[in-house]
C-alpha positions in Angstrom: 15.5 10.1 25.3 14.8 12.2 22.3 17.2 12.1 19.1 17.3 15.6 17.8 18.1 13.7 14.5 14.8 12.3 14.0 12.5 13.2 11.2 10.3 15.2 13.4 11.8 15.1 17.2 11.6 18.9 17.4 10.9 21.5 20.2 6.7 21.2 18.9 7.5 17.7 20.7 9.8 18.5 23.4 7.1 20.9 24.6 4.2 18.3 24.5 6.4 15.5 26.7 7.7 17.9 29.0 3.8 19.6 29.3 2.1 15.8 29.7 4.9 14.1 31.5 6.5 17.2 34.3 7.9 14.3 36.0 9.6 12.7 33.6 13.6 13.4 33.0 14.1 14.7 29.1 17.1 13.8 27.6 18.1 14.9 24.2 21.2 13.8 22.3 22.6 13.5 18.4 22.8 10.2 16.7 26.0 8.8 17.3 25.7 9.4 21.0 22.4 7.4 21.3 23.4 4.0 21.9 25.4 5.1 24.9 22.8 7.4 26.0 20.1 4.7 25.6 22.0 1.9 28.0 22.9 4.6 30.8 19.5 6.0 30.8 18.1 2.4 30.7 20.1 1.2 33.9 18.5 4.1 35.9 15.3 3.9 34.8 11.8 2.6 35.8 10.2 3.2 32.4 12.9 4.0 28.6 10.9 6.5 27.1 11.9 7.1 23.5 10.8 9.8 20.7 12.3 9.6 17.0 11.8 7.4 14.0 12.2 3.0 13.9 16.1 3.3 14.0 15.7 5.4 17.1 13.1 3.0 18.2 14.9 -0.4 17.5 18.3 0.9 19.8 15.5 2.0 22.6 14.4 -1.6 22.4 17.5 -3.2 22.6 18.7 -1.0 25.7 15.2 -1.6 26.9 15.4 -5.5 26.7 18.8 -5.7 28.5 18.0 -3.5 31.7 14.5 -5.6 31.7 12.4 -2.0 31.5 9.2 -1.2 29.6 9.0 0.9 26.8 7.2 4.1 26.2 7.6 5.1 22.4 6.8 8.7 21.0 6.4 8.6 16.9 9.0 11.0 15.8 10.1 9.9 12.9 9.4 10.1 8.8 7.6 6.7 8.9 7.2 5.2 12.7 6.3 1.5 10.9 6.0 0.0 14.2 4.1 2.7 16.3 1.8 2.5 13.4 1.2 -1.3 14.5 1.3 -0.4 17.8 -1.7 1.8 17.3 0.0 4.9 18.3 -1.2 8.4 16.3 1.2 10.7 18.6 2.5 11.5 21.6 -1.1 12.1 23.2 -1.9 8.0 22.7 1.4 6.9 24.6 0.7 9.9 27.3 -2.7 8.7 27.6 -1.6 4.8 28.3 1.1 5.9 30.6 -1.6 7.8 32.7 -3.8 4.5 32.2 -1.2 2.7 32.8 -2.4 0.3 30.0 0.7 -1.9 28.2 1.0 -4.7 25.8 4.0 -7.5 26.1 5.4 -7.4 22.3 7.6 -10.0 20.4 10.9 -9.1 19.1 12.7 -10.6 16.7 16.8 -11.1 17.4 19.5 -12.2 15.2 22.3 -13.9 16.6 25.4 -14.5 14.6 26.9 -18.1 15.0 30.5 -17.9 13.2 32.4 -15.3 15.2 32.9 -13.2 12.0 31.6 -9.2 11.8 31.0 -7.3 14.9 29.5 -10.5 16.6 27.0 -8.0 18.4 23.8 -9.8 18.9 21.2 -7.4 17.1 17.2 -7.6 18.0 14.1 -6.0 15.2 10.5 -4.7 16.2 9.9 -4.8 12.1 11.8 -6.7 9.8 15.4 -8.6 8.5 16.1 -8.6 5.2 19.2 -9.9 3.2 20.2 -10.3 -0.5 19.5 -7.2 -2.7 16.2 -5.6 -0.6 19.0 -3.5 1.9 20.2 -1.6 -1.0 17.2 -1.5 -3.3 15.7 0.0 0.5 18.9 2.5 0.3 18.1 3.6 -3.5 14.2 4.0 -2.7 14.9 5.9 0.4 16.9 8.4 -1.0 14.7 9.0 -4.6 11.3 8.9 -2.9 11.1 12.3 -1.8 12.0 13.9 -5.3 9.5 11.5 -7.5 7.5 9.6 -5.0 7.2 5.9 -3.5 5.8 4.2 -6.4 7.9 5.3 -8.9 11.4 5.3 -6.3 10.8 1.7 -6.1 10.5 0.8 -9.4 13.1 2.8 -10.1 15.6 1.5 -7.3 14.3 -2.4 -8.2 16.2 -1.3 -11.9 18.9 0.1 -10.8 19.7 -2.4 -8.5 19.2 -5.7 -10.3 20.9 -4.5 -12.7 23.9 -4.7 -10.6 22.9 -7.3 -7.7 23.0 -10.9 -8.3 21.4 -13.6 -6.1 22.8 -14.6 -3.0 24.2 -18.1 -2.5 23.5 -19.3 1.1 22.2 -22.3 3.2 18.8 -22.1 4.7 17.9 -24.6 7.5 20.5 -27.0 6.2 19.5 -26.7 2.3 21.9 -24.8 0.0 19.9 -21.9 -1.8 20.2 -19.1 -3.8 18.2 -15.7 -3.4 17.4 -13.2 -4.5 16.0 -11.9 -1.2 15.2 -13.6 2.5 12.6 -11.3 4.3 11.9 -12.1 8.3 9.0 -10.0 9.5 8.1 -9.7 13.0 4.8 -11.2 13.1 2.3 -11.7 10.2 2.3 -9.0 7.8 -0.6 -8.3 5.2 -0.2 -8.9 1.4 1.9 -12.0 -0.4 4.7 -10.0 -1.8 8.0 -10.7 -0.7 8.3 -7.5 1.8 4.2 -7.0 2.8 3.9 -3.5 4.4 1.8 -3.8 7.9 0.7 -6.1 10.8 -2.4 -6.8 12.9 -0.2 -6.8 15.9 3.5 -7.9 17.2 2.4 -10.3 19.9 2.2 -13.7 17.7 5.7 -14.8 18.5 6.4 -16.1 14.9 8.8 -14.5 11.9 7.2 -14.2 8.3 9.2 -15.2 6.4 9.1 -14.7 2.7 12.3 -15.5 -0.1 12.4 -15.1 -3.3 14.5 -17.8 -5.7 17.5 -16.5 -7.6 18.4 -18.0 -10.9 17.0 -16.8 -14.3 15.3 -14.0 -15.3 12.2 -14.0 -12.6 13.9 -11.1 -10.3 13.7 -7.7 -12.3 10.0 -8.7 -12.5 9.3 -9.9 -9.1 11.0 -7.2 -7.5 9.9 -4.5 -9.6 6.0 -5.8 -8.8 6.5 -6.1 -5.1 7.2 -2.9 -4.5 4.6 -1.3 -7.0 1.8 -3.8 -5.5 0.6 -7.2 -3.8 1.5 -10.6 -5.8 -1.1 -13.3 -5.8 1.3 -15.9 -6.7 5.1 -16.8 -8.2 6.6 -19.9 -8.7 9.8 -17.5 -7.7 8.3 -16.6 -3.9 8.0 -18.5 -1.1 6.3 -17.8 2.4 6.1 -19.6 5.7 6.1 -18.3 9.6 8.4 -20.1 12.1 9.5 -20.1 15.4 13.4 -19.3 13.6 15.7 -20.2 11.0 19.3 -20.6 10.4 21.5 -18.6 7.5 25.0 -20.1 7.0 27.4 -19.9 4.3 26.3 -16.2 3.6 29.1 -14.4 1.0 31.4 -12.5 3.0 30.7 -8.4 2.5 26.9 -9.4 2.4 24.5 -6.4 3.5 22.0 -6.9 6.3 19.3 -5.0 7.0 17.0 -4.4 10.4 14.6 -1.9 11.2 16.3 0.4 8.4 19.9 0.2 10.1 22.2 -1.6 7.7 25.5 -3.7 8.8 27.6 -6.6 6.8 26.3 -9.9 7.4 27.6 -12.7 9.3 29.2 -15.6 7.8 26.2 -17.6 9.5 23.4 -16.6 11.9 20.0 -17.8 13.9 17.0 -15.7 13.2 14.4 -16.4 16.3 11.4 -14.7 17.4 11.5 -14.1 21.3 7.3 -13.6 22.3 6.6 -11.5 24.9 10.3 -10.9 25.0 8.9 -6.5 25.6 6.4 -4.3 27.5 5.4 -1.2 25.4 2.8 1.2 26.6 -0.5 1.1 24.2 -3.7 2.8 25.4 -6.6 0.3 25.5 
């Protein structure tokens, strides 16, 4: 499956698969038929094979998971967080394992909402889950970074957001809180800001899980450091890795984010990391 919508899913790439893989039946299709796509290409398949960015990627997995199939992934999009992790440089590395025939069972992380509010669609994330003001200031940073740059888009989107955001009241594990973020990575991540940038690998079977306390003035500051660097230590931050976590009493109209899709939050939910839960082809 290849989403012509990707950052970089272009014919250069359709040539490569199709050169390296004669056997293999391309598929291409826009975004809003990819989900649908995805499943019936999943139920027919020995092996999902997937090129386009961590959206793209994410809705691969989830098909993926449900038909019980591996998972070949093909980097195709603007940043490809988890084939990064994975290891994988290109289209050559996952052609290379395939021909190996060398794989790696991954975690996955799955959020499962407990309320009957929203969609009620259980969701799953190779990455991260984030709620409170990091889905928007992601949104804002996203869209400035190609005019002035990463650095200064986040700064920039940190302002521009708390100026407007306030923290989030919810209850986490059964104590009332109030946030100003709630991060859930995938596995360990490096760095101890509130939203670290990459993993050692996504096999541990454990979320990281950082939050940052509302209240105060500690937010513009925290924020705006996070994003511009690593913090050694806040009285404001918190991190721990668990098996899961329950969210309930979010705000209704809450954002959500996973993998860089965004959706409204449930009323309450169970984060939980599912190990070995995938199969993704990874040359040795």
């Amino acid at each position: 499956m290849v989403n012509t919508a990707s950052g970089t899913a272009g014919t250069a790439g359709l040539d490569v698969l199709r050169e390296r893989l004669p056997k293999a039946e391309v598929v291409e299709c826009a975004g809003e038929e990819l989900e649908a796509e995805l499943a019936a290409a999943a139920a027919r398949a020995e092996v999902l094979g997937v090129c386009g960015g961590d959206g793209t990627v994410n809705a691969a997995a989830t098909a993926a998971l449900r038909a019980g199939v591996p998972l070949a992934l093909f980097p195709g999009g603007t940043l490809n967080h988890f084939a990064l992790d994975l290891g994988l440089g290109g289209a050559e590395d996952t052609c290379r394992a395939i021909a190996e025939g060398q794989a790696v069972r991954v975690s996955v992380g799955r959020i499962t909402p407990t309320d009957g509010s929203g969609d009620g669609a259980t969701r799953y994330f190779l990455n991260n889950f984030s709620i409170g003001a990091y889905p928007e200031l992601l949104r804002h940073r996203l869209r400035w970074a190609p005019r002035i740059g990463g650095g200064p888009a986040a700064v920039l989107a940190a302002w521009r957001v708390l100026r407007a955001e306030r923290p989030v009241r919810l209850t986490l594990a059964g104590r009332p809180r109030s946030v100003w973020l709630l991060f859930a990575g995938n596995g360990t991540y490096h760095g101890t800001g509130p939203t670290p940038r990459r993993r050692d690998g996504v096999g541990e079977g454990l979320l990281d899980l950082r939050l940052v306390h509302g209240g105060g003035r500690p937010g513009p500051r925290l924020l705006a450091a996070a994003f511009t660097g690593p913090l050694s230590r806040s009285p404001f931050h918190v991190a721990t890795r668990r098996h899961g976590l329950r969210v309930e009493d979010v705000p209704p109209g809450t954002p959500l984010a996973y993998d860089g899709e965004y959706a409204k939050a449930p009323g309450s939910l169970v984060l939980a990391a599912l190990p070995d839960a995938l199969a993704v082809y990874r040359p040795r």
